[in-house]
C-alpha positions as a LaTeX table, in Angstrom:
\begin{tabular}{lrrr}
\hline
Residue & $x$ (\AA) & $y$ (\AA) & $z$ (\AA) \\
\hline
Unk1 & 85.73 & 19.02 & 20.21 \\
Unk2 & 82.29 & 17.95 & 19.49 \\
Unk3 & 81.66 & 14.12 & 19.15 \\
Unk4 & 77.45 & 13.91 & 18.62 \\
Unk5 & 76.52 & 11.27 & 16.17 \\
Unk6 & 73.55 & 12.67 & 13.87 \\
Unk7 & 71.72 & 10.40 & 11.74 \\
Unk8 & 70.27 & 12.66 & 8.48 \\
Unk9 & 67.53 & 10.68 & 7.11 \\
Unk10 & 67.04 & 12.83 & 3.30 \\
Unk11 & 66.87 & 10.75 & 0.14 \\
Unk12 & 67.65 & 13.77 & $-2.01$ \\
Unk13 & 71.65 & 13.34 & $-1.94$ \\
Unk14 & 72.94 & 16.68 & $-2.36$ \\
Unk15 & 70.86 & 18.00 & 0.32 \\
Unk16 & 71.83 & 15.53 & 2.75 \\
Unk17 & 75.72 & 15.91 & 1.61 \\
Unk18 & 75.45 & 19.45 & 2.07 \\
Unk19 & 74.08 & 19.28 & 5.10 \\
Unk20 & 76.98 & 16.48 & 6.43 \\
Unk21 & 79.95 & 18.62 & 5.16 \\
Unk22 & 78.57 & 21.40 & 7.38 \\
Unk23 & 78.09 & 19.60 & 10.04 \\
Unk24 & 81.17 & 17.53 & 10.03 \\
Unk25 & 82.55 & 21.26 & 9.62 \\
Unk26 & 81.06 & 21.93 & 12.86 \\
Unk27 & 82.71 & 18.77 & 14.39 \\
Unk28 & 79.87 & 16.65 & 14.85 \\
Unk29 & 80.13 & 12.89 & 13.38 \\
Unk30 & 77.43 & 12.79 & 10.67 \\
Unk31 & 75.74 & 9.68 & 8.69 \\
Unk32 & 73.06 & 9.53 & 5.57 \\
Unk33 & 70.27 & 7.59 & 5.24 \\
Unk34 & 67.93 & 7.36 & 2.74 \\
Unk35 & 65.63 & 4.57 & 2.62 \\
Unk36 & 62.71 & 5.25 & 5.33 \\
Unk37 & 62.42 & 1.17 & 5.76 \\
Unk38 & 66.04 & 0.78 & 7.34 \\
Unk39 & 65.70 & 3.72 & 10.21 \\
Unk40 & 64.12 & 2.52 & 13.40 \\
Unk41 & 66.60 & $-0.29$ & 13.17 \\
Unk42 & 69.48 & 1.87 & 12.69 \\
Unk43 & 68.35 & 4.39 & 15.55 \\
Unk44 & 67.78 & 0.68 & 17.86 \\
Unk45 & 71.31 & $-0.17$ & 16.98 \\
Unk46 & 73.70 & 2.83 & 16.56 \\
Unk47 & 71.78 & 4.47 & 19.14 \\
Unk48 & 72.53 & 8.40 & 17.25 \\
Unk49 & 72.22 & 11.63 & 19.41 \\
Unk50 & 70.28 & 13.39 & 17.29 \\
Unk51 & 68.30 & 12.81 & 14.01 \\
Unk52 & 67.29 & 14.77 & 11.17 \\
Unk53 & 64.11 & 13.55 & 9.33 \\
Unk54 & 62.54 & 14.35 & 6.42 \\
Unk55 & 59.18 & 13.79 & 5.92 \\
Unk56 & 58.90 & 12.23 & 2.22 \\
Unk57 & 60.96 & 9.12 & 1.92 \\
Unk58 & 61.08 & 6.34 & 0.00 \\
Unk59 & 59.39 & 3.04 & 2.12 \\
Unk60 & 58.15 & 4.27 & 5.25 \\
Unk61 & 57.64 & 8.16 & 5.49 \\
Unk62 & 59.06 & 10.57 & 8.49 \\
Unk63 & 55.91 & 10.74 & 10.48 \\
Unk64 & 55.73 & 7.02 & 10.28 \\
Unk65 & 59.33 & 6.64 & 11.72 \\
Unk66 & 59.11 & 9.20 & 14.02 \\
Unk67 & 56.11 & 7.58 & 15.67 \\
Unk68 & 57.88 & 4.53 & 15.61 \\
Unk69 & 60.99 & 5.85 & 17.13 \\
Unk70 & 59.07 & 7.78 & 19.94 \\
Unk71 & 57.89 & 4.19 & 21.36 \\
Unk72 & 61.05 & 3.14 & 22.64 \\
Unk73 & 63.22 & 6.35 & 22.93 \\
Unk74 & 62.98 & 10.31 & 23.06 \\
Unk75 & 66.28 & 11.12 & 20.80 \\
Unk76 & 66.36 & 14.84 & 19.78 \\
Unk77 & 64.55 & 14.94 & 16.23 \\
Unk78 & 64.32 & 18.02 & 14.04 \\
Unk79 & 61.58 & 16.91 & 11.02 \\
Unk80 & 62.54 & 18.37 & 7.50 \\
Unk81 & 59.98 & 18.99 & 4.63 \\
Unk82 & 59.57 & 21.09 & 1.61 \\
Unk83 & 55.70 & 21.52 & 2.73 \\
Unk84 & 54.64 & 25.07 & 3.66 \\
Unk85 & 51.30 & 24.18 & 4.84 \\
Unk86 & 50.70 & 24.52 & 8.70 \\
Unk87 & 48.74 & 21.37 & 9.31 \\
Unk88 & 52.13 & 19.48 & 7.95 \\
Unk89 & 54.28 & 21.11 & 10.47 \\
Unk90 & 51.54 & 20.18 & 13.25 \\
Unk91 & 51.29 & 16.10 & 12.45 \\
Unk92 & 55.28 & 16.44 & 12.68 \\
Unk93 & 55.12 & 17.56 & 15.78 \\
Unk94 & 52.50 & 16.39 & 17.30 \\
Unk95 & 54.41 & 12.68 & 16.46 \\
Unk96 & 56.60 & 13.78 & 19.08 \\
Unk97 & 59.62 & 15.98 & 17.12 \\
Unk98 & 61.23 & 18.52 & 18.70 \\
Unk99 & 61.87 & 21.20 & 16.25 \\
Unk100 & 61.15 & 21.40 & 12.07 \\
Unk101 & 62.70 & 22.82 & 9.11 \\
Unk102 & 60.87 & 24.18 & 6.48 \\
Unk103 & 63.02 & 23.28 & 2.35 \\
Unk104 & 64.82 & 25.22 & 1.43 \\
Unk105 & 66.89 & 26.11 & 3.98 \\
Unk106 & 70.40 & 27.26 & 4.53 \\
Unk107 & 72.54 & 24.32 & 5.69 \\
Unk108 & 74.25 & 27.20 & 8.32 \\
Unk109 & 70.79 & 27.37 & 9.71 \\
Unk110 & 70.43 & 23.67 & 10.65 \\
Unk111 & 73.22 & 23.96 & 12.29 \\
Unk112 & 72.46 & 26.25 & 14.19 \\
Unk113 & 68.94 & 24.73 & 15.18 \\
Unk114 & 71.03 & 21.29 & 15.57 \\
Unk115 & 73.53 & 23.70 & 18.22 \\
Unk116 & 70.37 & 24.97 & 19.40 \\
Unk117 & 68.59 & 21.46 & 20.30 \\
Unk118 & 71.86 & 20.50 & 22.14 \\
Unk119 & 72.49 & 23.06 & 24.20 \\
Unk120 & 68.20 & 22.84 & 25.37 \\
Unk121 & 68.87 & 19.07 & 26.29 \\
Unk122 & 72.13 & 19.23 & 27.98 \\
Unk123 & 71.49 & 17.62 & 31.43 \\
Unk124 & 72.38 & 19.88 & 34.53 \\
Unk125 & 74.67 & 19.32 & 37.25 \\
Unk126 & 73.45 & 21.82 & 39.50 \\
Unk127 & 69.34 & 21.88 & 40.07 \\
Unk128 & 69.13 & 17.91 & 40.39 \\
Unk129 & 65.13 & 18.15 & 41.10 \\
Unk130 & 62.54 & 20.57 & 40.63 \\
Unk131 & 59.71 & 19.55 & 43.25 \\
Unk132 & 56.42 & 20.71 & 43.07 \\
Unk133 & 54.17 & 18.87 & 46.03 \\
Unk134 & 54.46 & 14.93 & 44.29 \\
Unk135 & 55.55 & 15.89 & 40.96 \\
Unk136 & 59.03 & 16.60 & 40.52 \\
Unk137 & 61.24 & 17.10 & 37.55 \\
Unk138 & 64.88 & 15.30 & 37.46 \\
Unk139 & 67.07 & 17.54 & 36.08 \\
Unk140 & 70.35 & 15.08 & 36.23 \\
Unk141 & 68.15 & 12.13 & 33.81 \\
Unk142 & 65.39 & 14.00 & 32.24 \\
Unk143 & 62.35 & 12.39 & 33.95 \\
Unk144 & 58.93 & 13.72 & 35.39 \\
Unk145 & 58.25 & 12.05 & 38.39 \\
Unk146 & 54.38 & 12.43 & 39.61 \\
Unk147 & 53.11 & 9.95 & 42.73 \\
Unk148 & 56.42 & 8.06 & 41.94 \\
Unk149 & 55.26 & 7.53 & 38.28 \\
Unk150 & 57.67 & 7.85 & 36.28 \\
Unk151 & 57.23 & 9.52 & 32.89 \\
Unk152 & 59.54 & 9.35 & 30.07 \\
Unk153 & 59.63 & 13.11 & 28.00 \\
Unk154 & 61.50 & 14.92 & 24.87 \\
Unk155 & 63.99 & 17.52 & 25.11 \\
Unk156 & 61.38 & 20.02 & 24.09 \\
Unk157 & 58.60 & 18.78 & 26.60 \\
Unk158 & 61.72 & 18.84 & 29.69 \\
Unk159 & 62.65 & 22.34 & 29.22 \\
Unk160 & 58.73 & 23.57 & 28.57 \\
Unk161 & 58.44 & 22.12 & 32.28 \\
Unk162 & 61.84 & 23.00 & 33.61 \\
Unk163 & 60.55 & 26.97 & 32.85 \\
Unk164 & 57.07 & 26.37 & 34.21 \\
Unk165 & 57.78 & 24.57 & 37.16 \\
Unk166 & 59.51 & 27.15 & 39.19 \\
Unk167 & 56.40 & 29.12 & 39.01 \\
Unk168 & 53.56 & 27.30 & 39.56 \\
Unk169 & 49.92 & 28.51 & 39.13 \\
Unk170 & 51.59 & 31.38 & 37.00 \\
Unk171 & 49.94 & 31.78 & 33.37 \\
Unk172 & 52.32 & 31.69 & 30.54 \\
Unk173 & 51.76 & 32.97 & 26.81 \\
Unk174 & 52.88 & 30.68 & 23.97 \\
Unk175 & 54.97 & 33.01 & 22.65 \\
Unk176 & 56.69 & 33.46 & 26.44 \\
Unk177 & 56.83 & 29.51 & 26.44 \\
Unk178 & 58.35 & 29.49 & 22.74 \\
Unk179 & 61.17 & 32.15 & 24.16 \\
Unk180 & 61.80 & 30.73 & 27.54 \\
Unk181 & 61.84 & 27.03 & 26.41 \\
Unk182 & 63.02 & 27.19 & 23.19 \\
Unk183 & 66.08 & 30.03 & 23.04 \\
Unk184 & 63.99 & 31.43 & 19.44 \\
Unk185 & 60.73 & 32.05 & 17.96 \\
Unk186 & 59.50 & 29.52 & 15.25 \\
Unk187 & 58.95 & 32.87 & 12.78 \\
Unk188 & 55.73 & 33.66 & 15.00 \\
Unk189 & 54.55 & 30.33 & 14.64 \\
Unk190 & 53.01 & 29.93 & 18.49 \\
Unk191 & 50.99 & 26.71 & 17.93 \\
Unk192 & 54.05 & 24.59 & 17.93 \\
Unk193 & 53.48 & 25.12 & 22.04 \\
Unk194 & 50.34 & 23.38 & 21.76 \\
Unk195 & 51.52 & 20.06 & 19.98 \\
Unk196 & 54.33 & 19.66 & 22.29 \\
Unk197 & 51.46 & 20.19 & 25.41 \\
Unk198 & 49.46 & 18.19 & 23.69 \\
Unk199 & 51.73 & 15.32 & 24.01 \\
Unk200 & 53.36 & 16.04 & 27.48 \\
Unk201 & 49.32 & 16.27 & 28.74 \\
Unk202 & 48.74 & 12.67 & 26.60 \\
Unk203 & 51.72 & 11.51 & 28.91 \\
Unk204 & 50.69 & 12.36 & 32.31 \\
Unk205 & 46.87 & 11.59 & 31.88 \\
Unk206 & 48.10 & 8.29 & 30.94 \\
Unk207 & 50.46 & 7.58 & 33.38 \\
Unk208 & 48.33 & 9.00 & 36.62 \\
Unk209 & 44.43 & 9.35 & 35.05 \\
Unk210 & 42.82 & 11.78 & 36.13 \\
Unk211 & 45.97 & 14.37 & 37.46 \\
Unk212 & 45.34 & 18.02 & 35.77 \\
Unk213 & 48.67 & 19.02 & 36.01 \\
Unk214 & 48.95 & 21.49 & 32.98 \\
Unk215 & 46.17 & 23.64 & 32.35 \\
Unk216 & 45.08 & 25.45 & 29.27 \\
Unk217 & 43.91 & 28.87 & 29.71 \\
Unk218 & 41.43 & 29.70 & 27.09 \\
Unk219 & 43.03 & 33.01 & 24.95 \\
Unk220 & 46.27 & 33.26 & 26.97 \\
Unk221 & 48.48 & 29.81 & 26.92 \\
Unk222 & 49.42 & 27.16 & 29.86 \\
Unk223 & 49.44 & 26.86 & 33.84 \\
Unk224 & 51.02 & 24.80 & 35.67 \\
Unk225 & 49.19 & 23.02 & 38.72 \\
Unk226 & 50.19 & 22.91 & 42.35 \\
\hline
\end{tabular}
């Protein structure tokens, strides 16, 4: 019996109704909201396991919230919008969300990417640490850990490192990244990797200046540094 609380943020109401029946089909607890102004407080408060955003709201838009959101907490959050364009899907995540869904969809798809997100962030019991020389990766509460920094990340950004890791100085494709961190493909659409290293790379060169710990590799994709 499934008991996550997701928050679906969608001011068109028989979208976001659709999408609650199916979910509360799936036996997850499901609420609607859909004025962009009263979300960051609601997040603060209820404190929901996983959100779904769409981008065009009335008050506040999704890219606004989302950057709010990402200052105090890294809560799975799959973005929703009805634009095609690639740039769109790029400030989404780039602001830090995990995963996107392009309108229209099938509500038995964003269930399945909701499934999806969950099973990618549940926490393991088994590999507490992943240690690489000072950096280490805390499997049990989701941390990076470099010179005893420690560096809050998303779902997405933990499981890009918990695959990299293990293998240090090895090279890794996008589209090997996308597989191997992600459990699908976004349709071919490799350049969601970047945005989500983008941000994990903002993180750490904040947080210890000057540490190159994931490298781009010009043509190819991502190493990471021993």
């Amino acid at each position: 019996m499934r008991n996550e609380k997701i928050l679906i943020v969608e001011d068109e109401l028989q979208i976001a109704t659709l999408v609650k029946d199916y979910l509360l089909a799936s036996g997850f607890v499901a609420k609607i909201e859909n004025n962009g102004n009263k979300v960051t407080d609601i997040v603060k408060t209820e404190k929901p396991d996983l959100i779904l955003l769409d981008i065009m709201l009335p008050g506040k838009d999704g890219i606004t919230i989302l950057k709010e959101i990402r200052q105090f907490s890294d809560i799975p959050v799959i973005i929703l919008t009805a634009r095609i364009d690639e740039i769109d899907r790029l400030i989404g995540l780039d602001a830090g969300a995990d995963d996107y869904i392009c309108k229209p969809f099938s509500p038995r798809e964003v269930v399945a990417r909701v499934k999806s997100l969950f099973r990618r962030t549940q926490k393991s019991f088994h590999d507490v640490q992943i240690k690489v020389g000072d950096i280490i990766l805390d499997t049990s509460r989701r941390f990076l850990i470099i010179a005893s920094k420690e560096i809050s990340i998303t779902p997405t950004e933990f499981n890009i490192l918990k695959v990299m890791m293990p293998h240090p100085e090895r090279v890794f494709t996008r589209s090997e990244l996308l597989e191997l961190a992600m459990g699908y493909d976004y349709e071919g659409y490799d350049r969601a990797i970047d945005s989500h290293m983008k941000n994990l790379r903002k993180k750490i060169e904040k947080t210890v200046p000057g540490r190159i710990v994931i490298e781009s590799i010009y043509g190819t994709g991502y190493r990471f540094n021993s």
